[in-house]
N, C-alpha and C positions, 0 to 999 in steps of 0.2 A: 405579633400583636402591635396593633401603634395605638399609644397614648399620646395623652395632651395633644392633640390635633395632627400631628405629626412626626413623630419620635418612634424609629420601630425599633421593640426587643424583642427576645425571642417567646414563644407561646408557652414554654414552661419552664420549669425549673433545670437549667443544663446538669446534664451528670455529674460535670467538673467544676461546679462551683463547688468552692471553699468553703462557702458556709452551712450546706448541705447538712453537714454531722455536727452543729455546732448545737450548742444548749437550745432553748425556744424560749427567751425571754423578751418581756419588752426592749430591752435595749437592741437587741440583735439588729442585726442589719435588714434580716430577712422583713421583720415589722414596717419597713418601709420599700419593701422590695414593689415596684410594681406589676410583677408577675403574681404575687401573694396578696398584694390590694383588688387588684381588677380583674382579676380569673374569676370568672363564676364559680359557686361551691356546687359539688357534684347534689346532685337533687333537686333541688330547689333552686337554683339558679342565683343565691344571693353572691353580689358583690359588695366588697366594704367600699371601693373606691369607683365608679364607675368611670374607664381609659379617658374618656375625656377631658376628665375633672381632675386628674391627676398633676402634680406641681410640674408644669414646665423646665424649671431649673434643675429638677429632683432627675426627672423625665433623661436627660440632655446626659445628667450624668451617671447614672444608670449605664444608657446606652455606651459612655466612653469606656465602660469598665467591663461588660460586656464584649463591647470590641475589642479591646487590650489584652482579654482574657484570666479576667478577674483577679488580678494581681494590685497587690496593697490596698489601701483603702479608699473608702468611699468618703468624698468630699461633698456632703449633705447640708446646707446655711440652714439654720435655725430661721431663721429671719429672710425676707429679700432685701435687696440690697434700697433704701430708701424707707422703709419700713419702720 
């Protein structure tokens, strides 16, 4: 899937991520995952976040973690930097 204009992760939730089995609360990581923002939901086709409109910085980092293979955590700024 590519969000924010450019950024590609993969289309679902991988088998081996870590946080797979983990509680499902707002704070989870998953809350801001954007495999779980920009997926359409089965039926009805809503999405929370539509890939486009997704944070670029969020986006970027996602992908590094991703590629690393999902090892420690995710470094997510509240804020952009200027902001």
């Amino acid at each position: 899937m590519i969000v924010s204009k450019d950024v590609e992760i993969p289309d679902s939730c991988p088998d081996n991520c870590p946080e797979k089995d983990s509680p499902f609360y707002q704070g989870n990581p998953c809350y801001r995952c954007p495999i779980f923002n920009c997926t359409p939901c089965p039926g009805d086709g809503f999405v929370l976040c539509p890939p486009e409109g997704y944070r670029h910085d969020w986006a970027v980092e996602w992908k590094r973690w991703f590629d690393e293979g999902m090892k420690g955590r995710l470094c997510l700024k509240l804020k952009l930097e200027g902001d």
